[in-house]
C-alpha positions as a Markdown table, in Angstrom:
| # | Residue | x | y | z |
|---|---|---|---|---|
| 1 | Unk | 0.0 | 0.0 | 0.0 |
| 2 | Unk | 1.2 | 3.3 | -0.8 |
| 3 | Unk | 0.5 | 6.9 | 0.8 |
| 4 | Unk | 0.9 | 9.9 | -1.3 |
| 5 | Unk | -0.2 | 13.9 | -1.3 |
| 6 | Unk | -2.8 | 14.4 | -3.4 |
| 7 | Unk | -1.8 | 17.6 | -5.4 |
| 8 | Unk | -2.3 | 18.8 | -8.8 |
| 9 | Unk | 1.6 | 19.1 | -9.5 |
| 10 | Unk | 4.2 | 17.3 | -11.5 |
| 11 | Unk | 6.2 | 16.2 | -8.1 |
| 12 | Unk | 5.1 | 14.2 | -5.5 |
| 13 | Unk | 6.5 | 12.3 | -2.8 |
| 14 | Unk | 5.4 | 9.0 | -1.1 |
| 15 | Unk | 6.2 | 6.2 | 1.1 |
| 16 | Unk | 5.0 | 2.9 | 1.1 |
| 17 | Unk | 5.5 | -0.7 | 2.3 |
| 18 | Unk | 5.8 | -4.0 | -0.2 |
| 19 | Unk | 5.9 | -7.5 | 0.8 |
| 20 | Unk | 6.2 | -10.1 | -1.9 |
| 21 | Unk | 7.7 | -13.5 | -2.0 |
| 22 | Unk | 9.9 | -15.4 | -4.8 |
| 23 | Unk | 9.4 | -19.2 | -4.7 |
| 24 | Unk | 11.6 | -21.7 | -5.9 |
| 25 | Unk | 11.5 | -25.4 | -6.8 |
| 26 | Unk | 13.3 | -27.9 | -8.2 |
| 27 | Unk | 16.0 | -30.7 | -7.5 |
| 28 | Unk | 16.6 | -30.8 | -3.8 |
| 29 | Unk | 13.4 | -29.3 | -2.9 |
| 30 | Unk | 11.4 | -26.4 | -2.6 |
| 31 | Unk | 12.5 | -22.9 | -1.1 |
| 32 | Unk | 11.3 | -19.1 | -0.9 |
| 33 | Unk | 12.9 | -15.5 | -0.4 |
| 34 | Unk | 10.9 | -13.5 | 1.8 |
| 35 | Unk | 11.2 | -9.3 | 1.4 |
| 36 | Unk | 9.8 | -6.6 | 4.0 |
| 37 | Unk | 10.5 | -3.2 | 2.0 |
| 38 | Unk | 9.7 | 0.5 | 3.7 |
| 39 | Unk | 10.9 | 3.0 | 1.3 |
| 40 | Unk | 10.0 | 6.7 | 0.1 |
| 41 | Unk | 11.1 | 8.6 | -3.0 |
| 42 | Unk | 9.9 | 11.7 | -5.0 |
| 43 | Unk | 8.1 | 10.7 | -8.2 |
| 44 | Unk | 7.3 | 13.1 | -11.5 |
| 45 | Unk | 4.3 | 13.1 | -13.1 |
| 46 | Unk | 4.5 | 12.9 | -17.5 |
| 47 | Unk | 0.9 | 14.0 | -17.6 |
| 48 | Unk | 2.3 | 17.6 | -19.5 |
| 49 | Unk | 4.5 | 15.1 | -22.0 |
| 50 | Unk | 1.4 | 12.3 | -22.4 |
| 51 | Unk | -2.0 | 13.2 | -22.9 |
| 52 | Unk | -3.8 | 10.0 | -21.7 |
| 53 | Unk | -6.8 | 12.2 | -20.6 |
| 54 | Unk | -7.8 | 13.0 | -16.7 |
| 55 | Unk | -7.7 | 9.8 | -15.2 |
| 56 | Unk | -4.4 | 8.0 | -16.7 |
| 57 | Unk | -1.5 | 9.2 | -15.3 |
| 58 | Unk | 2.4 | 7.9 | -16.0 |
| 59 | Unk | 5.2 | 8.3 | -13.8 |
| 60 | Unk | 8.9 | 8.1 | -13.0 |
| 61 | Unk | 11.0 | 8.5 | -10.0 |
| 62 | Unk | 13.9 | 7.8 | -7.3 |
| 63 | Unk | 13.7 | 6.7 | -4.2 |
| 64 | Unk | 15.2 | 5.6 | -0.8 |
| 65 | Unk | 14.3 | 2.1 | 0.7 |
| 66 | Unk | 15.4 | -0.2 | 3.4 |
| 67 | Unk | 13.8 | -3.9 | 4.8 |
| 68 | Unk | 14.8 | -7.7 | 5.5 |
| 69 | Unk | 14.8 | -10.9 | 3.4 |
| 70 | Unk | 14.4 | -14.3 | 4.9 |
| 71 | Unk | 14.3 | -17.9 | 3.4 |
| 72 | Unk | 12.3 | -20.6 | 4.6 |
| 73 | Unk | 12.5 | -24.1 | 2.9 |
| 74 | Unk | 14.7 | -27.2 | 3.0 |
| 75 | Unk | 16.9 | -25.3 | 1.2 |
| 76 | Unk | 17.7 | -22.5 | 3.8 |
| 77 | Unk | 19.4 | -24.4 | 6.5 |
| 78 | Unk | 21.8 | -21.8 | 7.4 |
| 79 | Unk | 21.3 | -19.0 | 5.2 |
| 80 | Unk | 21.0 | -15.3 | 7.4 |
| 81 | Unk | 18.4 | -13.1 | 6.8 |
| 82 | Unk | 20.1 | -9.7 | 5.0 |
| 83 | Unk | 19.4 | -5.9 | 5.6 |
| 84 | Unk | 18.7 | -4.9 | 2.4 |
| 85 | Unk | 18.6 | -1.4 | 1.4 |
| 86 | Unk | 19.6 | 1.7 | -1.0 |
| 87 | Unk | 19.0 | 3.9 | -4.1 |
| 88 | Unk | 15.9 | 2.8 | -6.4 |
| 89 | Unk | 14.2 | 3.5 | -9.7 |
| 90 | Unk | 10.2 | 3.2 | -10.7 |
| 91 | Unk | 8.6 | 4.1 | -13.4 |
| 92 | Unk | 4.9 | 3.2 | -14.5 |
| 93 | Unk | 1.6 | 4.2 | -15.0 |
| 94 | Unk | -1.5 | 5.3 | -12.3 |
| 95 | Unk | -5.4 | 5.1 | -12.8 |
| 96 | Unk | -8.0 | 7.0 | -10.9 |
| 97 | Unk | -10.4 | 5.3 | -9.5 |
| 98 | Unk | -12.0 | 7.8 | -7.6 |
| 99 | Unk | -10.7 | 11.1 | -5.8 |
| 100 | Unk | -8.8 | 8.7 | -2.7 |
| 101 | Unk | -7.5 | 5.4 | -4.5 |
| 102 | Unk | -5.8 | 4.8 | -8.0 |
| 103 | Unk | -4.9 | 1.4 | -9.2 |
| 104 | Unk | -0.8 | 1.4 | -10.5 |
| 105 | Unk | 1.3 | -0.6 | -13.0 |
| 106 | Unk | 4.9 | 0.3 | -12.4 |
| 107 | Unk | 8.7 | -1.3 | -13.0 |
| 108 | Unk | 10.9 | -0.9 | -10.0 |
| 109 | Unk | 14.6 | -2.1 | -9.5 |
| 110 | Unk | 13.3 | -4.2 | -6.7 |
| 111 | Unk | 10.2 | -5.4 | -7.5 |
| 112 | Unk | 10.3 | -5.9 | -10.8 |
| 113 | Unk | 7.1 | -5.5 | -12.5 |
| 114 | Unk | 3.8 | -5.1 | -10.0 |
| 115 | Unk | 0.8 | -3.8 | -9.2 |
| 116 | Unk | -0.7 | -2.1 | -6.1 |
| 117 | Unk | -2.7 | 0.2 | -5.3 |
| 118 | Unk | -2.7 | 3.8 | -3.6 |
| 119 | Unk | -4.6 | 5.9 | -1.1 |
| 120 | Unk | -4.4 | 9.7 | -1.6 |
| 121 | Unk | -4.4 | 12.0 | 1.5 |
């Protein structure tokens, strides 16, 4: 879930929270990485560039983030549980689905391709 201002200018910044999990199988049994992330960043707005109408609005930005992996499985006898942590990039795309939540499509360095959704103050 992500937090972000609500204002009708080109920068904005946010913080958020993503959990996902990466499971793995195969020969010598099955295994996942775990990641808590907390992270915040300053994102611009390409509405001025794209016109995708009201609604539709694409993005790119940097950001901050820190959180913990863990792996759970046969295979993780022994294996710590990193800090993770540092500089990111996003880019992707938001729709409005009314004037507090948009639904998001974005590419991030750590989480690849997703989608979420966010809750405007």
């Amino acid at each position: 879930m992500i937090f972000q201002t609500r204002q009708k200018k080109p920068i904005k910044v946010r913080v958020g929270y993503d959990r996902y999990t990466l499971d793995f199988g195969g020969f010598g049994g099955n295994y996942s990485w775990s990641y808590n992330v907390y992270y915040g960043g300053a994102y611009y707005y390409l509405d001025e560039f794209f016109d995708l109408g009201d609604k539709i609005h694409p993005f790119a930005g940097l950001g901050f983030g820190f959180g913990s992996v863990s792996c759970s499985g046969n295979f993780c006898n022994g294996v710590s549980s990193p800090t993770i942590g540092g500089l990111y990039y996003i880019g992707g795309v938001q729709y409005d689905l009314n004037d507090q939540f948009s639904a998001e499509a974005s590419f991030s360095a750590w989480g690849g391709l997703t989608l979420g959704a966010n809750y405007h103050f």
